[in-house]
Residue, then its C-alpha position, 0 to 999 in steps of 0.5 A: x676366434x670360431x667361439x667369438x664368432x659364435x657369441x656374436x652370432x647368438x646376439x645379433x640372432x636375439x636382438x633381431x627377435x626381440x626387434x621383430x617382438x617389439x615390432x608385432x607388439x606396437x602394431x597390435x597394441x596400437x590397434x586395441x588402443x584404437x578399437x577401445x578408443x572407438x568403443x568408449x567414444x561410442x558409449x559416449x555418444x548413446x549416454x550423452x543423446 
């Protein structure tokens, strides 16, 4: 039973990591897409004047 317990443990431990890693790397992702979007709508707008 103390085995099982452990194994449980051990995965509901990684699958909270990996969720948090998920989660930090969709907010920073989203900001870069957001910047790069910014900075090329930018060049955009000083070719085209």
């Amino acid at each position: 039973m103390s085995e099982l317990k452990g194994s449980l443990l051990g995965v509901i431990l990684v699958l909270i990591l990996f969720g948090t890693l998920s989660a930090c790397l969709t907010a920073a992702f989203s900001s870069m897409t957001s910047s790069a979007t910014s900075q090329v709508a930018e060049v955009i707008d000083q070719t085209s004047v």
